[in-house]
N, C-alpha and C positions, 0 to 999 in steps of 0.2 A: 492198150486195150480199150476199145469201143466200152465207154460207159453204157451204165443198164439203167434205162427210164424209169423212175420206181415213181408211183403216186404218194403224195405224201394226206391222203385219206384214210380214215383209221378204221383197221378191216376187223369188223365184230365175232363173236362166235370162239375166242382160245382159250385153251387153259396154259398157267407156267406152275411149273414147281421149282422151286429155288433147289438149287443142290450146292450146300456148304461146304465147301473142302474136296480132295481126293476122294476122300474114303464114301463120302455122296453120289461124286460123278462118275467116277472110271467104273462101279459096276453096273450104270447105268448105260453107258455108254455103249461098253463091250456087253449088254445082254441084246440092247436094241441090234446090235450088229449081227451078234448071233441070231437074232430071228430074221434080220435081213432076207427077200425073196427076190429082190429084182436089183438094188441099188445102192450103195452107200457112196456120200459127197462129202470129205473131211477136209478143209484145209487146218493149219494151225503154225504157231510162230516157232514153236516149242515141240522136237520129238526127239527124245534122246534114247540110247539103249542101253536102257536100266530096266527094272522090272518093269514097271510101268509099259515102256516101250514096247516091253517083249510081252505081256499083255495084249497090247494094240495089236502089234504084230501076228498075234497069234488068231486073233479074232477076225483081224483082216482076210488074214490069207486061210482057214477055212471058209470064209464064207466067198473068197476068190476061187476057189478049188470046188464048190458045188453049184457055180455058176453066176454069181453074183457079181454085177457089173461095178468095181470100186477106181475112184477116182483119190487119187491125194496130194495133196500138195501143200509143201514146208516151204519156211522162207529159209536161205542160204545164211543168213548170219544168226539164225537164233536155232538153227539146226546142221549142222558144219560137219559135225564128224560120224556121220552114220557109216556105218561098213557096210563092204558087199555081202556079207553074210546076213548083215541085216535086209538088206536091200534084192537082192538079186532075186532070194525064194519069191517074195512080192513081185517082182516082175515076171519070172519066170511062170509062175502060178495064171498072171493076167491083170495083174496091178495095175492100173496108169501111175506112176508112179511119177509126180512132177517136183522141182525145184525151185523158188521163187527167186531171180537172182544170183544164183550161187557163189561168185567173185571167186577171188586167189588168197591166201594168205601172203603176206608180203613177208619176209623174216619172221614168221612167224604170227603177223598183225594179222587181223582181219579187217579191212578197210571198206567195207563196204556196209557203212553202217546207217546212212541216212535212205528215206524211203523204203523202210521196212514194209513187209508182209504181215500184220500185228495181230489180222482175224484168227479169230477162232470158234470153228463155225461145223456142227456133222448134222445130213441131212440121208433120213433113211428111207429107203421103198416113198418119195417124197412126202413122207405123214408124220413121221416124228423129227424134231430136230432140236440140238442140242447148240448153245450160245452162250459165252458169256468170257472169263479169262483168265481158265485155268488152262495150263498145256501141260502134254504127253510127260511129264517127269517126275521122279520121286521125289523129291523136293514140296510135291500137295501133299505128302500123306505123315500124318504126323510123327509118325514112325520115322522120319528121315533126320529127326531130332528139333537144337533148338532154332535152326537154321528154315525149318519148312513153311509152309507160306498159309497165309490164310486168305482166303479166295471163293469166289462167287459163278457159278452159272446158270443158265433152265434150262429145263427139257420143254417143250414148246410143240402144246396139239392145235391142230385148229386152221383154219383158212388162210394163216400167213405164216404157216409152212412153206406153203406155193413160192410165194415171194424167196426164201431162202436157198428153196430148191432153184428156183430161176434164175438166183443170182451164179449160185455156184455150178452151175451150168452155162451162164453165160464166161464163166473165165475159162472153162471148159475150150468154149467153143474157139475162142478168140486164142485161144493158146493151139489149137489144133486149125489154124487159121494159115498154116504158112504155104499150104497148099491147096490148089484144086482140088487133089485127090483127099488131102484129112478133111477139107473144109466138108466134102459131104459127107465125108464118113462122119465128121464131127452134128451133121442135120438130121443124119442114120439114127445115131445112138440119141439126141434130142427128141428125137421123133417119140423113138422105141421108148425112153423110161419119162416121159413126161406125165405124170397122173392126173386124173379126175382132182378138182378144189375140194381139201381134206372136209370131211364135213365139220358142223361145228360142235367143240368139245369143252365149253365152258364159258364164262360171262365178260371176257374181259378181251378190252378193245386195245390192239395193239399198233406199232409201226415198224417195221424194218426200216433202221438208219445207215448208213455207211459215210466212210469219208475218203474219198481220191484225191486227187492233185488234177484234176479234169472238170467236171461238174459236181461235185460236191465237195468241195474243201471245207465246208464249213459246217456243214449239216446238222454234225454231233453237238457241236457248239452250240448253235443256234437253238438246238432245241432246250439245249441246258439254260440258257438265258430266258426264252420264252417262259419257261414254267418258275425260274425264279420268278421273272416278272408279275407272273399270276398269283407267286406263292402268297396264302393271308396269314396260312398258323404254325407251321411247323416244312425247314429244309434240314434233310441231315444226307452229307454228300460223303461216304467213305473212299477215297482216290489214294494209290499208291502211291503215285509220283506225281507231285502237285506244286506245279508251277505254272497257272493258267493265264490268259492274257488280259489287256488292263477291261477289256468289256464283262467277260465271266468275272472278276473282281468287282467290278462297281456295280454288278446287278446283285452280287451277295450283300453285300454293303449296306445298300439302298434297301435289301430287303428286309435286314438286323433293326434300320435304322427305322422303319415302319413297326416295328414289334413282333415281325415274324422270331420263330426260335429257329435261329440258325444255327447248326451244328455240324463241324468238319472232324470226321476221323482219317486219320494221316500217322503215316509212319513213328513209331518211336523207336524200334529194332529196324533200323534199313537195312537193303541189303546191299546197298551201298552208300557210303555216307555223304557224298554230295549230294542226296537226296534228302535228308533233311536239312542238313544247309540252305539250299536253295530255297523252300520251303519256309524257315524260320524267316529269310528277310519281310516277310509277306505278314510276320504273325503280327506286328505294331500297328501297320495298316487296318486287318481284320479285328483283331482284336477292339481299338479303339470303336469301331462302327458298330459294335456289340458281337459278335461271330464270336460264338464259342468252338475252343479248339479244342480236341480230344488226341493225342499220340498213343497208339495200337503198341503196347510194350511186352508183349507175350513172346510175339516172335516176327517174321519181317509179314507183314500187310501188303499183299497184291490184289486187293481187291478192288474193280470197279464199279462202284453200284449205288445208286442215288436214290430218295425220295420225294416229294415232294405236298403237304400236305395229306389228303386219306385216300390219295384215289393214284397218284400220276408215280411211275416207280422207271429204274431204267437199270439194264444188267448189258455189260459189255465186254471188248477189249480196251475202248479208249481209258486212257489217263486222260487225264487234267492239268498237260503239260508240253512244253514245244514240239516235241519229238509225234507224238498223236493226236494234236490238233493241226499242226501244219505240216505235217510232213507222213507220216505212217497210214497205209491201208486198214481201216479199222471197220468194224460194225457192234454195233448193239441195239437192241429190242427195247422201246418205249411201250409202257404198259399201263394201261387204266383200266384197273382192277381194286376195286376196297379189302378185299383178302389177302393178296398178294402184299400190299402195301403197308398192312396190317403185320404180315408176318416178316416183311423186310425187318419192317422197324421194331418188329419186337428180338431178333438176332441182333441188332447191330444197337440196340439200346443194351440188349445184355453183356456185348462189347464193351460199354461205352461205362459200362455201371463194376464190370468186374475182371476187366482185363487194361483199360486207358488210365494214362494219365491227366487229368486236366490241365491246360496252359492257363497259368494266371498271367494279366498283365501284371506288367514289371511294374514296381514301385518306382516314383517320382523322382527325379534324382538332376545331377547336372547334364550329365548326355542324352537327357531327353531332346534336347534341342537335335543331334547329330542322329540318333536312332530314329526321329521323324524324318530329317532328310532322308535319309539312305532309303527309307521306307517309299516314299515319294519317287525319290530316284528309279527306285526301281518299279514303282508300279507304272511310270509313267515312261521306262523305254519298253516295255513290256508290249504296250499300246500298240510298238512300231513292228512287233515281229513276226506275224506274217506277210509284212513288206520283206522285212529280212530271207525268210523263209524262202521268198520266189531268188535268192542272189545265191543262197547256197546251191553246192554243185549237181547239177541235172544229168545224169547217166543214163540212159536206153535201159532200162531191168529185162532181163532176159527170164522167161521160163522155161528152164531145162525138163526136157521129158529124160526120166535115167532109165538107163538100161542097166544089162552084164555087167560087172566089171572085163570082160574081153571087150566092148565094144564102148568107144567113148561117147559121154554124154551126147545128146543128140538135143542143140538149142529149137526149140518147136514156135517160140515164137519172140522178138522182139519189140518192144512195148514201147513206146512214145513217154519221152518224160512225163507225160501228165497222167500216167497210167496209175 
């Protein structure tokens, strides 16, 4: 897929409201759709059919049945098992209904796990749109017990709307790319629902970031580094799966070790446990540099959302970890806003105050010596892996457009490793 040239100038004029949990998002979500008059642009990594789903479902496909032009698209391993009954009424209605990748199950496996589709991104009548990394499943709503996830996203008014809708338009197009004939149908319907620049609806200067395997590998990253860079008084990073590389490491570090108040909230309930594993090797490192650690013990933490000092805040699907810094299709929204950054940090201090654990470093003992190597060890092949990252194996990802179940998938478009 032809990457999309984004300016990385910060476009003024937006409002965000944080939306904490399921119980925040999804009827925000599904109202905006409901009022839907020309458009809705949803990808997401995650849509299962559970209530939740059939929520979505149900929003989708009226507003596909009174003429509303809806595009969607899941990625194949974090969305696998949808049925035709799930599926068919949506297309039969007028769904575009896409796939990202979809692979085979191999005995059962699913092997198609690197280079995921991780966004999660809805873009309405192009004015309102919704970012950040919770997906379609009961699992956000607390009601699904001790198992369900706590999690972050915005709704998002204002001038870099456009940006969002243009992104998700251009995978649009490039997925309806395999032909003369869609390629214009695909400039038809561009043409038709591209809007007027949202006017503006609030104080606060944003960026749409993404990260590919093409021209922006790095993006999310970099910008996470730059703002530590700048950080003077206060970083507090909430990442679900936190294993980042050895430069976002030494820029937390260097920022602790300047007197910034560095604070990392991170899983203490995983939801799966190499995930604090991996994690813990890293805490001797931080720790020593002064980084206070916080583990999220309520229930499992999928949240990804950062701050930085009073003004610089960022809501996404990236982690803080190999899989979505070098490898996963990701986007989230950098925000410089004093409000917004204000109300982050007052949610995720009240995390921090009535739901974490603190990490003490370890008292002094003889395997101090062995617990700093291993700590070193690892921060410093860490350094080497997105070298690694280009050696792992490179697939073609295909986007399936689905149809019937009578009629087999129909692949729309084949996508260049670096897609």
């Amino acid at each position: 897929m032809k990457p999309l040239r984004r300016t990385n100038r910060w476009t003024r004029g937006n409002r965000f409201t944080l939306l904490e949990n399921g119980e925040a998002f999804f009827p925000r979500v599904f109202e905006a759709i409901a009022a839907a008059r020309h458009e809705v642009m949803l990808e997401t990594f995650i849509l299962f059919d559970d209530k939740v789903g059939q929520g979505l479902h149900a929003a989708l496909l009226q507003a596909a049945q009174r003429g509303v032009r809806v595009h969607v698209l899941v990625d194949g391993f974090g969305s696998p098992d949808l049925p035709p009954a799930f599926v068919d009424p949506l297309v039969q209605a007028g769904v575009f209904f896409r796939m990202f990748d979809p692979g085979r199950a191999i005995l059962g496996q699913r092997l198609n796990v690197l280079r995921r589709m991780h966004r999660k991104i809805v873009v309405v009548d192009g004015t309102i749109g919704f970012i950040g990394g919770i997906n379609y499943s009961a699992d956000h709503l607390a009601d699904f017990g001790p198992e369900a996830k706590q999690d972050y996203s915005v709704e998002v008014r204002g001038p870099i709307v456009a940006q969002l809708h243009q992104f998700t338009h251009a995978v649009v197009a490039s997925a309806n790319s395999a032909s003369t004939h869609s390629r214009s149908k695909a400039a038809r319907n561009k043409a038709a629902s591209t809007p007027a620049e949202a006017a503006e609806a609030g104080p606060a200067q944003a960026l749409f970031v993404t990260r590919d395997n093409h021209r922006h590998r790095n993006d999310i990253e970099r910008h996470y580094r730059l703002a530590l860079r700048a950080a003077r008084h206060r970083v507090v990073i909430a990442n679900a799966y936190f294993f980042p590389g050895y430069r976002l490491i030494r820029e937390m570090r260097r920022a602790a070790k300047r007197g910034v108040d560095v604070r990392l909230v991170l899983q203490g309930q995983p939801d799966m446990a190499i995930v604090r594993t991996a994690a813990e090797l890293l805490y001797d490192h931080l720790l020593r540099a002064g980084v206070r650690i916080f583990e999220y013990c309520d229930r499992p933490l999928h949240g990804k959302v950062a701050l930085m000092d009073q003004e610089w805040s960022t809501v996404g699907s990236s982690n803080l970890d190999p899989l979505s810094l070098s490898l996963n299709l990701e986007a989230n929204v950098i925000i410089r806003d004093r409000e917004f950054n204000q109300h982050l940090f007052e949610r995720l201090s009240h995390l921090m105050e009535n739901s974490c654990r603190q990490v003490e470093a370890p008292e002094p003992s003889r395997w101090d010596s062995l617990r700093v190597a291993r700590s070193v060890l690892v921060f410093h092949l860490m350094r080497w892996f997105p070298t690694w990252a280009g050696w792992l194996p490179k697939h073609a990802p295909v986007i399936t457009k689905l149809g019937p179940q009578a009629q087999a998938p129909e692949p729309t478009q084949r996508l260049t490793p670096s897609a």
